[in-house]
C-alpha positions as CSV (number, residue, x, y, z in Angstrom):
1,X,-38.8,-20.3,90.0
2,X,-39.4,-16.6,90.1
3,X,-36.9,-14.1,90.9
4,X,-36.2,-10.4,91.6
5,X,-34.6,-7.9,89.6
6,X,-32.6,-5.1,91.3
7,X,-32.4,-2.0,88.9
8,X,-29.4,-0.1,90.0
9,X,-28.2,3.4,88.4
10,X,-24.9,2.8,87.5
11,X,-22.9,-0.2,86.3
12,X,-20.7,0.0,89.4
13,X,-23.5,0.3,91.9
14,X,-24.8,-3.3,90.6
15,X,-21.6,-4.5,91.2
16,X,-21.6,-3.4,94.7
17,X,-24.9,-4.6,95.5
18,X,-24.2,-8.0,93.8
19,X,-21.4,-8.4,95.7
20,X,-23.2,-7.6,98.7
21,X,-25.5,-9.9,98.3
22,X,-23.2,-12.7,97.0
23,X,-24.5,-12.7,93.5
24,X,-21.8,-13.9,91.4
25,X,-20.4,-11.1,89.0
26,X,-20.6,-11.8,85.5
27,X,-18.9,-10.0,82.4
28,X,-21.2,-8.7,80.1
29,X,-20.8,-10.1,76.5
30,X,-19.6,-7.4,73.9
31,X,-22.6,-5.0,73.4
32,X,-25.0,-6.7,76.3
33,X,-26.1,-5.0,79.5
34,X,-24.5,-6.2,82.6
35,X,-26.1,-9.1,84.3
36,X,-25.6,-10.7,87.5
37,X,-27.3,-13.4,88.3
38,X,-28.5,-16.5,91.3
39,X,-31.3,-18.2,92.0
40,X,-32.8,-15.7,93.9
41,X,-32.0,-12.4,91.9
42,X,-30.8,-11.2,88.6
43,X,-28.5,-7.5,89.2
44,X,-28.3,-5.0,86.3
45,X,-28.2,-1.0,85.8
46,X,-29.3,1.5,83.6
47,X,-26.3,3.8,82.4
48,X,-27.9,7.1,84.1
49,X,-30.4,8.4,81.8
50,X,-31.6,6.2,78.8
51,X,-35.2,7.6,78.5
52,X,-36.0,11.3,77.9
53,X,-39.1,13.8,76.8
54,X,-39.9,13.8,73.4
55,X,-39.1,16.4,71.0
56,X,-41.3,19.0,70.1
57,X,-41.5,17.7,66.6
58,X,-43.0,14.3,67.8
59,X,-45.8,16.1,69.2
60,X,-46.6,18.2,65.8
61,X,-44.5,18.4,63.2
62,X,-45.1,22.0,63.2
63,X,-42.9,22.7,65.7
64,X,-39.6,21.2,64.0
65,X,-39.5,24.6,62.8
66,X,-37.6,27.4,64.8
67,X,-39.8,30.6,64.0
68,X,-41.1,32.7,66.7
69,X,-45.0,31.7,65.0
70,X,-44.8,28.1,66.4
71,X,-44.4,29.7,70.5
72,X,-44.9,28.9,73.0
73,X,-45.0,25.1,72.7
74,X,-47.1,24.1,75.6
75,X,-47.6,20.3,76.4
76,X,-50.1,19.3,79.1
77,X,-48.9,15.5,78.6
78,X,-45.4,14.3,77.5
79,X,-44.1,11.4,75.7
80,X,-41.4,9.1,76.3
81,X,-38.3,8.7,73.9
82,X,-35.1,6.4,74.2
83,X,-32.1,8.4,74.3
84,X,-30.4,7.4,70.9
85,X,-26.7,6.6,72.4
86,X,-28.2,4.0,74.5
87,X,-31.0,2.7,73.1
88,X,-29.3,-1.0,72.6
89,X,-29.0,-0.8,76.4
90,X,-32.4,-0.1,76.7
91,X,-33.3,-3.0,74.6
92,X,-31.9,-5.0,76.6
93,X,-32.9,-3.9,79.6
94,X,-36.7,-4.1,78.5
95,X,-36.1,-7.4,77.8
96,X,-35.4,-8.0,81.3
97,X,-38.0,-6.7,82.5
98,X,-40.2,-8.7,80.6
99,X,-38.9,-12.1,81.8
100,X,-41.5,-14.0,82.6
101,X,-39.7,-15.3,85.9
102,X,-39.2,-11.8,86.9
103,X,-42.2,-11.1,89.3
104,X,-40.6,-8.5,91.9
105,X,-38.8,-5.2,90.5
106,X,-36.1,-3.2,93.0
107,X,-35.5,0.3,92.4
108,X,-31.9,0.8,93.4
109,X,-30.9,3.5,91.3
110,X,-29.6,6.7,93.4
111,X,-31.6,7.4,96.6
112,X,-33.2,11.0,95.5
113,X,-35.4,12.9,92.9
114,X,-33.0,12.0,89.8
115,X,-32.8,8.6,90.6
116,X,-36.6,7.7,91.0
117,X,-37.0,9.8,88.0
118,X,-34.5,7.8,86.0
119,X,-36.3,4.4,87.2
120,X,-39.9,5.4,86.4
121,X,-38.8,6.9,82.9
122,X,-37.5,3.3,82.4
123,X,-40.9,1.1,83.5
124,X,-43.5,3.4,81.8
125,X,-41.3,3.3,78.5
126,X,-40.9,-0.5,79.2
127,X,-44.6,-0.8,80.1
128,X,-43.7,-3.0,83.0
129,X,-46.5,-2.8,85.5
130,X,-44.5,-5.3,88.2
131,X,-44.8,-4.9,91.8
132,X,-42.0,-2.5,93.1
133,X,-40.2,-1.7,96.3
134,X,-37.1,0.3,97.3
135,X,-34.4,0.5,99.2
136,X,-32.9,3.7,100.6
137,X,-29.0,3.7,100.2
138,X,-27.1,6.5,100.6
139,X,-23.8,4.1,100.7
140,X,-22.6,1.4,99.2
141,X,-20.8,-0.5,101.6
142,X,-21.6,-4.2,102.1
143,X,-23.5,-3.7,105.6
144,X,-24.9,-0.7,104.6
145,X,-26.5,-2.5,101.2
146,X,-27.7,-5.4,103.3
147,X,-29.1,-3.6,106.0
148,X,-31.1,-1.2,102.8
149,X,-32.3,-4.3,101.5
150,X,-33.3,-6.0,104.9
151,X,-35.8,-2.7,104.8
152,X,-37.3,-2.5,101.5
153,X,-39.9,-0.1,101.1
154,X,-42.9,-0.9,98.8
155,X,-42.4,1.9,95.4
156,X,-46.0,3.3,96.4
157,X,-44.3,5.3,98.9
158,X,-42.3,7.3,96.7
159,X,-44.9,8.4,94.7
160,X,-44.4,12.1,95.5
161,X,-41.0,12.0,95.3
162,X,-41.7,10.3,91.8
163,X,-43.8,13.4,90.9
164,X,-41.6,15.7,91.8
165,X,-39.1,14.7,90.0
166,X,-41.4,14.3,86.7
167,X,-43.0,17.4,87.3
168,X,-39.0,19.5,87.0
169,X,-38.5,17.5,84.2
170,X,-41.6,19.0,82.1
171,X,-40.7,22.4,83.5
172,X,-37.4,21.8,82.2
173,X,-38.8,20.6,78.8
174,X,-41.1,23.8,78.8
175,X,-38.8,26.3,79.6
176,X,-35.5,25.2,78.3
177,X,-36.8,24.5,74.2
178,X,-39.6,27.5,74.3
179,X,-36.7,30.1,75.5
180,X,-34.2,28.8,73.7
181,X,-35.7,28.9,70.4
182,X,-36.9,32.4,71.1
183,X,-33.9,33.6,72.3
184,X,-31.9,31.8,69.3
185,X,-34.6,33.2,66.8
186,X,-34.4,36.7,67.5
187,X,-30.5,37.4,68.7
188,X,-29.1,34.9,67.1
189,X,-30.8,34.0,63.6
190,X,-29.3,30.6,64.1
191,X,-25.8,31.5,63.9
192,X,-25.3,30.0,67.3
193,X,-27.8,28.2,69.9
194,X,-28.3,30.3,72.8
195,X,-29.0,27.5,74.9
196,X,-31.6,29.1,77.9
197,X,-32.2,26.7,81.0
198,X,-34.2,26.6,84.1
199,X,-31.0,25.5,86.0
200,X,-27.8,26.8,83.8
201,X,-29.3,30.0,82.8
202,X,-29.0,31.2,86.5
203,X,-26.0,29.6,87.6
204,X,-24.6,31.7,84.3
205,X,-26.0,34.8,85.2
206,X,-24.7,34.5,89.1
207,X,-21.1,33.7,87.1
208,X,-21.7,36.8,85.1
209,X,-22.2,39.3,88.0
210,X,-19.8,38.1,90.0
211,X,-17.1,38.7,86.9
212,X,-18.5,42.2,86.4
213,X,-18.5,42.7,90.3
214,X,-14.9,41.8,89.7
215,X,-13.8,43.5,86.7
216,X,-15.5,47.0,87.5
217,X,-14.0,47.0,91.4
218,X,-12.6,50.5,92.4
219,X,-10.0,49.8,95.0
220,X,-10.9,52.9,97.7
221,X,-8.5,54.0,100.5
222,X,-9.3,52.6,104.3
223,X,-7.7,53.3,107.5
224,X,-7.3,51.1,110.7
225,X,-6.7,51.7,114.1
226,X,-3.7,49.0,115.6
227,X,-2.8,49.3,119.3
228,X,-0.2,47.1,120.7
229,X,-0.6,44.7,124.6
230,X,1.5,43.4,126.7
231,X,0.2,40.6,129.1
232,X,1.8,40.0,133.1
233,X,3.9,37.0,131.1
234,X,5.5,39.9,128.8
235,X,4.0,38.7,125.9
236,X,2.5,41.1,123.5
237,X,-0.1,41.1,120.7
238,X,-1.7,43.5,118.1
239,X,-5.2,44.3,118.8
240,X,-7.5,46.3,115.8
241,X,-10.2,48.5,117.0
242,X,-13.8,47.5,115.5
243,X,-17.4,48.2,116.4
244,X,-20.6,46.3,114.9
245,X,-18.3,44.4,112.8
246,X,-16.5,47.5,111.8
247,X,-12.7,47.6,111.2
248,X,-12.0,50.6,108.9
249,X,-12.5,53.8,108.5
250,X,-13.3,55.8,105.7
251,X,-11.0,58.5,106.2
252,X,-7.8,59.4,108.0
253,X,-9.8,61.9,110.4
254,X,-12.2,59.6,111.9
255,X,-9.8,57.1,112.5
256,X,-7.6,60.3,114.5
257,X,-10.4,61.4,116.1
258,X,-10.3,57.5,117.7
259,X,-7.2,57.9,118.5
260,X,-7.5,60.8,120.1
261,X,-10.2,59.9,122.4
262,X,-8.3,56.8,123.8
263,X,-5.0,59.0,124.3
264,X,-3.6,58.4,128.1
265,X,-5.2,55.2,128.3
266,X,-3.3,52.3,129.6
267,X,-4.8,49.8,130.2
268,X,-8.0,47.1,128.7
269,X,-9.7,44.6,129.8
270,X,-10.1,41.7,127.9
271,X,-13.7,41.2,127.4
272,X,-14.3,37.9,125.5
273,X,-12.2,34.9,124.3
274,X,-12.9,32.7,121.2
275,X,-11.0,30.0,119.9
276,X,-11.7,28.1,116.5
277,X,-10.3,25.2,115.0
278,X,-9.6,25.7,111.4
279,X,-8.7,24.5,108.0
């Protein structure tokens, strides 16, 4: 009897889909991937990420050195490596795929880039070449699940998606070890990794300004210009004068000279009412 396996991301989204599906849960033994299982399909994860891009070293061993005479380190094609932590989990899952009853693979890890990256990672290092399809869940509800998988979608069709996601991994690989060695070579001298990213790099350096934005602020004076309304009900309200989005003044004169202009006025009209809900 052949059967399908559903590849989810995480241990707990496997749960949800077998449940879903009415695939009776199982506890994994001590050290053994989760595995639910009928006679229609077997339901197991990955643990996020359990295959990554080699390191430089496995391409030459040259490059296990950190000198500035062995960069750039420029790969035009990548290997595959198990992630050490999990590599029993891996085991185990490549022996899944390998079942000879296993002739349909689901990709059910996280609808996006990461998660199809994270699934194809998995099959090429597996070397399972099984027909795939998808379904597109961006919640895990029962319905939602069922509906998903009453609309698979054959894995051909994220293809570009796939690449994508494979291609920002390499660039990652490219930038993040090539500018971190250099950086760490020639500021550091391997006193401390000065870890340089494509993604954490920026996000620092936005962190960065904004702290020196903050730290080298020089307060300034401002003046305003606050008239006070009364309605026909008797009620009154503070009104602020602005222009273009302008509600100060540099300096005590121009705000007068304002003041001044509107002197014996008595009356307004109000010109435009907005009301906002907010939180």
């Amino acid at each position: 009897m052949s059967k399908t396996l559903i590849l989810a991301e995480k241990p707990s989204v496997a749960r949800d889909i077998a449940q879903a599906l009415s695939v009776p849960l199982a506890d994994p033994a001590p050290h053994e991937n989760d595995q639910n299982e009928n006679d229609q399909y077997v339901i197991t994860s990955a643990i996020g990420h359990l295959v990554e891009l080699a390191t430089p070293e496995a391409y030459d061993p040259v490059w296990k050195s950190w000198s500035m005479g062995t960069l750039p380190m420029v790969q035009e094609t990548f290997q595959l490596q198990p992630i050490r932590d999990s590599a029993a989990y891996l085991f185990g899952l490549k022996k899944l795929l390998a079942r000879r009853d296993i002739n349909l693979v689901i990709n059910a890890c996280d609808a996006g880039r990461e998660g199809e990256l994270i699934f194809r990672y998995i099959m090429r290092h597996a070397g399972c070449t099984k027909h795939v399809k998808r379904p597109w869940l961006s919640e895990n509800t029962p319905s939602a699940v069922r509906t998903a998988f009453s609309r698979l979608r054959d894995g051909a069709e994220m293809a570009n998606l796939g690449t994508a996601a494979e291609l920002r991994s390499c660039a990652d690989w490219l930038i993040g070890i090539n500018a971190t060695r250099a950086y760490t070579v020639r500021h550091s001298g391997f006193g401390n990794v000065l870890s340089v990213g494509r993604v954490q790099t920026p996000t620092l350096a936005l962190l960065v300004q904004r702290e020196q934005g903050i730290r080298g602020f020089q307060p300034l004076p401002y003046w305003q210009l606050v008239a006070q309304f009364s309605i026909r009900a008797g009620e009154t309200y503070a009104g602020t004068w602005t222009r273009d989005d302008r509600d100060r003044f540099p300096t005590q004169a121009e705000a007068q000279r304002i003041q001044d202009a509107l002197a014996g006025v008595n009356r307004a009209t109000v010109a435009r009412v907005e009301q906002k809900d907010k939180q």
